[in-house]
KOLVEX-243306 format. One line per 2 residues: their letters; for each residue x, z, y of C-alpha. Coordinates in Angstrom, 2 decimals, always signed. Last residue first. Example, Ala and Ser with C-alpha at 12.3 -4.5 7.8 and 13.67 -1.06 7.14 Angstrom:
sa	+13.67:+7.14:-1.06  +12.30:+7.80:-4.50 $
This chain:
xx	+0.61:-33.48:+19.80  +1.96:-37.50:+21.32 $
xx	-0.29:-36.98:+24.47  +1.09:-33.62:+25.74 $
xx	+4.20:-35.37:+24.79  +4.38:-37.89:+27.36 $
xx	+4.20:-34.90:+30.49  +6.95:-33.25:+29.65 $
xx	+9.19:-36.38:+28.81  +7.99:-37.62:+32.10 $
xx	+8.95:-34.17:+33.83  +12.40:-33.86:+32.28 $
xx	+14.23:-32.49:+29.83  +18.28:-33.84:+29.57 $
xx	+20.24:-36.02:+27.66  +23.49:-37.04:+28.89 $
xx	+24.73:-34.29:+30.30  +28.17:-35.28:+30.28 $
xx	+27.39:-36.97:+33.44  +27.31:-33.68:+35.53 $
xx	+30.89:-33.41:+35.53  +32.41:-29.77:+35.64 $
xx	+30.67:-26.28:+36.96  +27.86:-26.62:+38.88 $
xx	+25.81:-24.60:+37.07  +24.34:-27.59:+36.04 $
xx	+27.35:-29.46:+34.33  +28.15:-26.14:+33.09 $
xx	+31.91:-27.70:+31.93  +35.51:-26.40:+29.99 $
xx	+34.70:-22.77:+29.88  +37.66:-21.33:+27.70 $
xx	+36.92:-19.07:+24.20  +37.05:-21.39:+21.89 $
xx	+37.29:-25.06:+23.95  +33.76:-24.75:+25.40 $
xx	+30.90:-27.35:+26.92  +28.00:-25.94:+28.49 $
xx	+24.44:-25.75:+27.64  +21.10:-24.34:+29.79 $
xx	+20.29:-20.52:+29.30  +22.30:-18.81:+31.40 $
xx	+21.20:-21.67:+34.05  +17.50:-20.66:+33.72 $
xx	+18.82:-17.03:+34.61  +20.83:-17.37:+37.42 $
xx	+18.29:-19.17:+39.13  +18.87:-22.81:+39.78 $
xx	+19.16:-23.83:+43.61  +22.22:-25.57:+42.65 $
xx	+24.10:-23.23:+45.57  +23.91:-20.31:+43.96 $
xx	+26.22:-22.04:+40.68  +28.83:-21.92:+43.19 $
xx	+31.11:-19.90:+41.93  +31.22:-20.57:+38.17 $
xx	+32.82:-18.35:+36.14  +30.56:-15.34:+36.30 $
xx	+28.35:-18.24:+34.87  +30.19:-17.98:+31.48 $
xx	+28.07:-14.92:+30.35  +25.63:-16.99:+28.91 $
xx	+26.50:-20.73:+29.10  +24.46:-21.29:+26.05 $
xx	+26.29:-23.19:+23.37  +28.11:-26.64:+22.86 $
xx	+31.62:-26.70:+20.98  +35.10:-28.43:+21.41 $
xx	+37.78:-28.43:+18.71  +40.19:-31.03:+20.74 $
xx	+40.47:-34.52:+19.42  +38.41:-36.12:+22.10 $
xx	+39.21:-34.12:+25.37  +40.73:-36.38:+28.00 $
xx	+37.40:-38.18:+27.24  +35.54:-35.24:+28.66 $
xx	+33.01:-34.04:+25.72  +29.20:-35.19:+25.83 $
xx	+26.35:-32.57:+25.87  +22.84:-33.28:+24.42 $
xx	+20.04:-31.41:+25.24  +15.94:-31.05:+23.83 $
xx	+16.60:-29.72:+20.71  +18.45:-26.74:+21.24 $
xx	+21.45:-28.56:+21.38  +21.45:-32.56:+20.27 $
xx	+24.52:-33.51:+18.89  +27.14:-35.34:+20.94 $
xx	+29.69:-32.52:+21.64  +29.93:-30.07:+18.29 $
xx	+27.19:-27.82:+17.94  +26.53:-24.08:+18.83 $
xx	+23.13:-21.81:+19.31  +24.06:-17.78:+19.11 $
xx	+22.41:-17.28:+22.16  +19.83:-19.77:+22.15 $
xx	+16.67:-17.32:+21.71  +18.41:-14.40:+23.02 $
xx	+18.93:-16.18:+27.03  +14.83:-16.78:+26.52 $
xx	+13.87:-20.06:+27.53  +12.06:-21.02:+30.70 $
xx	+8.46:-21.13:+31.26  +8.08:-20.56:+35.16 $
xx	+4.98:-20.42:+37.27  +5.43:-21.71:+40.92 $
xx	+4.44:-20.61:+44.42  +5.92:-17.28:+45.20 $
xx	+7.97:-16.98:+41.37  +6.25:-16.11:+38.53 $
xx	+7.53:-15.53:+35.46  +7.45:-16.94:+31.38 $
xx	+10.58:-16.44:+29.55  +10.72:-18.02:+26.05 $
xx	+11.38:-17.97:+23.00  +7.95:-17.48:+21.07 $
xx	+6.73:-15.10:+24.08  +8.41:-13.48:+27.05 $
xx	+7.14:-11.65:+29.79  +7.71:-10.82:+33.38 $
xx	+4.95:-9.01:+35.08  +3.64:-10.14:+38.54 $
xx	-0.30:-9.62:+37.46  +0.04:-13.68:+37.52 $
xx	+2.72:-12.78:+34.12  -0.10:-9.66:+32.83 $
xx	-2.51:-12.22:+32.83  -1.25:-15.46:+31.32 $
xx	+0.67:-13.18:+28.52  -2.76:-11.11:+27.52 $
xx	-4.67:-14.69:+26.91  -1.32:-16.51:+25.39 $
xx	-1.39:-13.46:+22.56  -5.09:-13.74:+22.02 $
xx	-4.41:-17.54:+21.49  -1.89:-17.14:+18.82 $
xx	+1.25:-19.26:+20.34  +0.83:-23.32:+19.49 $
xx	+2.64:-24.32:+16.30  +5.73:-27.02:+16.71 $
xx	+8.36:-25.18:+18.19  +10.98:-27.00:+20.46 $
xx	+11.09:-23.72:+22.68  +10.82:-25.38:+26.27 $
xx	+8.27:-27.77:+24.65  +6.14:-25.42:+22.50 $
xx	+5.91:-22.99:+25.29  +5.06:-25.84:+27.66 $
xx	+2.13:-26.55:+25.20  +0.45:-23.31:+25.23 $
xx	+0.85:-23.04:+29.09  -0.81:-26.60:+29.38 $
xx	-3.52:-26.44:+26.65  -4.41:-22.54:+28.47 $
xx	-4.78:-24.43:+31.77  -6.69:-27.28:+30.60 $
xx	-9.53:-24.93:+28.58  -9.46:-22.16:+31.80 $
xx	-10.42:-24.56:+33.73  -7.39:-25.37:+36.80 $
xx	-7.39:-23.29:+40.00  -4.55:-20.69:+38.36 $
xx	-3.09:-24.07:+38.67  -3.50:-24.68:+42.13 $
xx	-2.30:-21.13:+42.82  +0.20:-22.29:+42.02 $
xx	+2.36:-25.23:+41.20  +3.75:-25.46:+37.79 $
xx	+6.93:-24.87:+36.48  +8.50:-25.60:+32.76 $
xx	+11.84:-25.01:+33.02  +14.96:-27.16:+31.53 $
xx	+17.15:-27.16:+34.62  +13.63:-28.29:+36.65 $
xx	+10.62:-29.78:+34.76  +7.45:-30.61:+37.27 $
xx	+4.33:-29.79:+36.52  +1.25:-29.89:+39.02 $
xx	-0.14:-33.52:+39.57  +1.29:-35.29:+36.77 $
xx	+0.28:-32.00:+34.38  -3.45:-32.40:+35.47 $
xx	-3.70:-35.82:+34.26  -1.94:-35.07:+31.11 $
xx	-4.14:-31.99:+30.96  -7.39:-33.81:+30.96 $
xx	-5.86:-36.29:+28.51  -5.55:-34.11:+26.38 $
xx	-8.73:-32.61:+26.53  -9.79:-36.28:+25.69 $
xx	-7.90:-36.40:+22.71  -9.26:-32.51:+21.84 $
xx	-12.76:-33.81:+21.63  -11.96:-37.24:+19.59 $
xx	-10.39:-34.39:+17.02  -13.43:-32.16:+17.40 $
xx	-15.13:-35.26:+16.31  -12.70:-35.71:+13.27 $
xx	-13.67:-32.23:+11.80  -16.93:-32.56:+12.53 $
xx	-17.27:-35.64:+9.67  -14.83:-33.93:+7.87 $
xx	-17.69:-30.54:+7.61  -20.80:-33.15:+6.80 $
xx	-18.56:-35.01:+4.46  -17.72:-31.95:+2.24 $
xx	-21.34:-30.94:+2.81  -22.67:-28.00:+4.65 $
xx	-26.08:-28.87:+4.48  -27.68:-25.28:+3.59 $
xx	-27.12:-26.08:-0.13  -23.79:-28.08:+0.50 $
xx	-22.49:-24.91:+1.49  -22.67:-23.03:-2.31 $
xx	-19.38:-24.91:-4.06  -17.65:-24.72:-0.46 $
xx	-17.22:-20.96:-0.68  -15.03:-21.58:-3.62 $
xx	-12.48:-23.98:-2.12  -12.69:-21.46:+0.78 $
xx	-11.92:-18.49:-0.88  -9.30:-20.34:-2.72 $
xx	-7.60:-21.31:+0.61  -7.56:-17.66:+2.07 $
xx	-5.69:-16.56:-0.71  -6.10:-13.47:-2.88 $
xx	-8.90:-15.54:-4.61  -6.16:-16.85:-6.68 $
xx	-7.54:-20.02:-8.51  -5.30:-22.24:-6.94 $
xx	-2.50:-19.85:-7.00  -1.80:-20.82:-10.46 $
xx	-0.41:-23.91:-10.19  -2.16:-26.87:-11.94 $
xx	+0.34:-29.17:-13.31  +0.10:-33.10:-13.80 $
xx	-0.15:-35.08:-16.86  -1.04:-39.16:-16.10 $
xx	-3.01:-40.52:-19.07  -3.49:-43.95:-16.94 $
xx	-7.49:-42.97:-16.64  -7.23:-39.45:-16.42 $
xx	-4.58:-39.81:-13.46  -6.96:-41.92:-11.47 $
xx	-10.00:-39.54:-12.83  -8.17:-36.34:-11.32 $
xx	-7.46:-38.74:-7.91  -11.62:-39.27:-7.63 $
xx	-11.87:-35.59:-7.76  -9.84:-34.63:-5.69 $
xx	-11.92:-36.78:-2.74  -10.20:-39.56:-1.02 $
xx	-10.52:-39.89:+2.53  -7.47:-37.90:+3.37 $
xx	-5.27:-39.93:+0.64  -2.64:-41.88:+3.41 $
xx	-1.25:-38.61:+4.80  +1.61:-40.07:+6.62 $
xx	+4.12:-38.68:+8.17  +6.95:-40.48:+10.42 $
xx	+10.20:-38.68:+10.61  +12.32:-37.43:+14.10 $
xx	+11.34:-33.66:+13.31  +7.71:-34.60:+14.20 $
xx	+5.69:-38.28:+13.91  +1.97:-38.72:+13.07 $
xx	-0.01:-40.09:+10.91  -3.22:-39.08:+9.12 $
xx	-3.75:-36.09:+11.24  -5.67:-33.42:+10.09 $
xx	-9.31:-33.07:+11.80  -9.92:-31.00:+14.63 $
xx	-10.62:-27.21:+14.00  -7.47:-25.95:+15.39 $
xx	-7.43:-28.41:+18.24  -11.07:-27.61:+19.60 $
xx	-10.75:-23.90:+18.73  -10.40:-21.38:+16.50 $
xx	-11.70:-18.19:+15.31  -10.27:-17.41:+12.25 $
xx	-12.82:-17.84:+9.52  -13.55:-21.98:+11.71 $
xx	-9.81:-22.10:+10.93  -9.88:-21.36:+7.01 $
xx	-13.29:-23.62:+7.30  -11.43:-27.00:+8.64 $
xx	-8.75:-26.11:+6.28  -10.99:-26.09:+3.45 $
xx	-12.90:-29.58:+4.48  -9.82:-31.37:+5.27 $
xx	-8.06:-30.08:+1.51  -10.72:-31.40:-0.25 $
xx	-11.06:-34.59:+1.89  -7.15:-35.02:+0.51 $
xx	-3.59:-34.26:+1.44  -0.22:-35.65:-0.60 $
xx	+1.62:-36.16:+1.68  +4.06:-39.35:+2.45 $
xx	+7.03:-39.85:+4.08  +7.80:-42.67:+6.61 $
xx	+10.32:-45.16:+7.05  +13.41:-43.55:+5.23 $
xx	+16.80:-43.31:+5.65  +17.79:-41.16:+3.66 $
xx	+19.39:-38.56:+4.77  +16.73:-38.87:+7.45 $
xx	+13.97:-38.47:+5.03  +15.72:-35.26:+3.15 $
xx	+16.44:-33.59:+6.10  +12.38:-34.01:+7.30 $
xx	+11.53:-32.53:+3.62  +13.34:-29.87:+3.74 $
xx	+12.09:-29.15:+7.42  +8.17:-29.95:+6.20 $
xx	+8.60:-27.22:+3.36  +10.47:-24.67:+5.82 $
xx	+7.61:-24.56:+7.89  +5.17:-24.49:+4.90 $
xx	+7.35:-21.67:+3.35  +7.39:-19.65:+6.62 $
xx	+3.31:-19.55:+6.42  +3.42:-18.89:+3.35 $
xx	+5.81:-16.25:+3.68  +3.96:-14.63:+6.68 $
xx	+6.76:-11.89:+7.71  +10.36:-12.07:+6.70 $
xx	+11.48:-14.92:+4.85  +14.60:-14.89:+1.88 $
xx	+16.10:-18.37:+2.57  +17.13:-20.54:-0.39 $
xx	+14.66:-23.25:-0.22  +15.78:-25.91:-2.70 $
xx	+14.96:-29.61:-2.09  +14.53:-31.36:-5.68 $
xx	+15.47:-34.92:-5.62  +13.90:-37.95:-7.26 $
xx	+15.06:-41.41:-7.61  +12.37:-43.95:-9.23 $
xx	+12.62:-45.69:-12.63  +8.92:-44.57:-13.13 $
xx	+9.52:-42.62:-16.44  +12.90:-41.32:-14.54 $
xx	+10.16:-40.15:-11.72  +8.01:-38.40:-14.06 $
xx	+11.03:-36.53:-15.71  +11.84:-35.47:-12.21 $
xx	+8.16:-34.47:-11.88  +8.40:-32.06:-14.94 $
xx	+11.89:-30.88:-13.56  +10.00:-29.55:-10.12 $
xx	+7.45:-27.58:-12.38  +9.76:-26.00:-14.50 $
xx	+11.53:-24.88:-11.43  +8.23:-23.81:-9.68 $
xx	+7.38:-21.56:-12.56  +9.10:-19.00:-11.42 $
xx	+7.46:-18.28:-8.31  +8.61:-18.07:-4.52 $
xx	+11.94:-20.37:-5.39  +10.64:-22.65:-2.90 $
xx	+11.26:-25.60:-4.75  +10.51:-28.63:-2.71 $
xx	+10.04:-31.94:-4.81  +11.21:-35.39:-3.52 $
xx	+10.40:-38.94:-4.38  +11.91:-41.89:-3.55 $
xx	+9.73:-45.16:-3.50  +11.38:-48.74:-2.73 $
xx	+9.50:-51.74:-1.09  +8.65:-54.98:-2.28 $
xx	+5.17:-55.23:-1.34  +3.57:-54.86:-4.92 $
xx	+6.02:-52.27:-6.32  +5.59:-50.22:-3.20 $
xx	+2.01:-50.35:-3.58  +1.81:-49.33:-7.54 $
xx	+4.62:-46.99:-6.72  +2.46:-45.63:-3.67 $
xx	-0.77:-45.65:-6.19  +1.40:-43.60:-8.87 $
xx	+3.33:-40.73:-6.28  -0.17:-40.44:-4.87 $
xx	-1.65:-39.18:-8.39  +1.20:-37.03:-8.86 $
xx	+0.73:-35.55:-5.24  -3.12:-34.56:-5.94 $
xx	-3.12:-33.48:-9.89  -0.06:-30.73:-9.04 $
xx	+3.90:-31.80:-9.75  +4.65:-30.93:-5.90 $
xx	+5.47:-34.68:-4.89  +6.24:-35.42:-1.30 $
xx	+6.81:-39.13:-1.12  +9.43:-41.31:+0.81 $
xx	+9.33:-44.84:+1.57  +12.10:-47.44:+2.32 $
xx	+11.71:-50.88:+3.29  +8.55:-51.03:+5.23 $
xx	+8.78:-53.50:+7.82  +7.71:-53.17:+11.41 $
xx	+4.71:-50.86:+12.99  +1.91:-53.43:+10.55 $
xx	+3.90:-52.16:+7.68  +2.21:-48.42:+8.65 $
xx	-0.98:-49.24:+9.16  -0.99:-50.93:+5.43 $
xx	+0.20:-47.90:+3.97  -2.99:-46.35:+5.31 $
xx	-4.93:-49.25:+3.66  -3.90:-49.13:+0.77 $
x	-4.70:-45.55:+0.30 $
């Protein structure tokens, strides 16, 4: 525990840290050793809890750690997910767990966050993924720090075992709350947690399983690297596409060509969970079969000599924000200076490029450029800096190859 936190003083001074407690035996005894450490180094602890409003014991559960938190003399807040999700809920929940959370940090103003995640928890998810069939990146090891959503993450209890945090809390007559869930063999966790009371007879230890865990995690760095490599010879980013060069990279192993395609979707559609892997097998062949497809928000073609991963004109649609905040993630769009003061949104150019008559001549298809921003006053076109349409320097942040390239190293 120590030293994780330590790692992250040694980046710059830590003035400000953020923890994630849920009110179960795991986050309550991390919200204790980071108050011991913050009150050692100087530093100041919030704490946050997020209430998914998925069972009714969850309020009960976030006041118990708010009373915690006044015993500590430490701020809390409870983060309140109010949407009602379609689909995988917990899968949903996590998502919208980490984006509570990541709004919480930059509110305020905090240096990292941290999780409460353990060996337990390494060991289960490494089997959960093993059940399902993955591969080198879904069975390497969890990261201990990392940075997504603009927020650092840390999960500085990884090498400690649950058990060794119940006897922390034992010892200082710490209560915590054991949700129910845990011992619902309805989920795919449970079944694990249970399954890994018999391993350790044929050798399937706790250790033996983290211990793989973090050398499929050394494997998928140098996979990584493989693609980098392969990425500064084929990719290049143009009007927000992905393309790459073919038919050298239909020329590529399967392995780096899959990690490239599966990453470009993530970076055209800001998402942070590769596509299903059965799902990028059947799009890769019916899209070099000539077929134009579309998968997690975007639109993946083929041209004569390049592959395309654009986004999907529905996907950013209904998209707005004012000038200066980042659209879609990966943009932002400054306002004329003759236009401060005026109520001036960002959103797809859409329909708008019947406005602008020489958008041909960019060399952008029609549409990619339906898809990249442009500056409105209501209802009036006021720039499509790409389309050719207004001053290209209010685009002041825009993808590009290097970016591209950079994060295939930084996931």
């Amino acid at each position: 525990m120590t030293q994780a936190l330590n790692r992250v003083r040694a980046g710059g001074p830590v003035l400000r840290l953020g923890v994630a407690v849920s009110g179960g035996g795991d986050s309550m005894a991390l919200l204790l050793l980071a108050h011991d450490w913050c009150a050692e180094q100087g530093a100041e602890l919030l704490a946050a809890t997020v209430d998914h409003g998925l069972r009714t014991e969850a309020a009960e559960e976030a006041r118990f750690v708010q009373a915690t938190c006044a015993a500590l003399n430490l701020p809390h807040r409870t983060l309140n997910w109010t949407e009602q999700p379609a689909g995988n809920v917990q899968d949903a929940a996590r998502r919208a767990r980490y984006g509570l959370l990541a709004d919480w940090a930059k509110d305020e103003q905090l240096d990292a966050v941290l999780l409460g995640h353990t060996a337990d928890d390494q060991a289960e998810t490494f089997l959960m993924r093993l059940a399902r069939g993955s591969g080198v990146d879904g069975l390497s090891a969890m990261r201990d720090d990392w940075s997504d959503r603009g927020v650092q993450w840390m999960r500085p209890l990884l090498p400690v075992t649950r058990e060794a945090l119940r006897e922390v809390l034992t010892t200082r007559g710490q209560a915590w709350i054991d949700d129910p869930t845990n011992d619902d063999p309805n989920y795919d966790r449970v079944k694990m947690r249970r399954a890994l009371q018999d391993l350790p007879q044929i050798g399937l230890t706790r250790a033996r399983l983290t211990a793989t865990a973090h050398r499929m995690s050394q494997a998928r760095d140098a996979l990584a690297w493989l693609a980098h490599d392969a990425a500064r010879r084929l990719a290049d980013v143009k009007g927000g596409d992905v393309q790459f060069a073919m038919p050298e990279f239909t020329g590529l192993p399967d392995e780096t060509r899959h990690r490239l395609l599966a990453h470009a979707i993530n970076y055209v559609s800001s998402t942070a969970y590769r596509p299903r892997y059965n799902a990028l097998r059947a799009l890769e062949d019916e899209v070099t079969a000539g077929q134009t497809r579309t998968l997690q928000g975007c639109l993946v073609s083929l041209t004569a000599d390049r592959l395309v991963i654009g986004r999907e004109l529905r996907a950013v649609k209904t998209l707005s924000c004012p000038p200066g905040a980042p659209w879609d993630q990966r943009w932002i769009m400054d306002a004329p200076q003759l236009s401060v003061g005026s109520k001036l949104h960002v959103r797809a150019l859409g329909d708008g490029i019947q406005l602008c008559k020489t958008w041909r001549a960019t060399g952008l298809s029609r549409s990619t450029l339906m898809t990249t921003p442009s500056l409105w006053a209501g209802e009036t076109l006021v720039a499509a800096p790409l389309a050719g349409f207004g001053d290209i320097s209010l685009l002041i942040r825009v993808p590009d190859a290097e970016e591209f390239r950079s994060t295939i190293l930084s996931h």
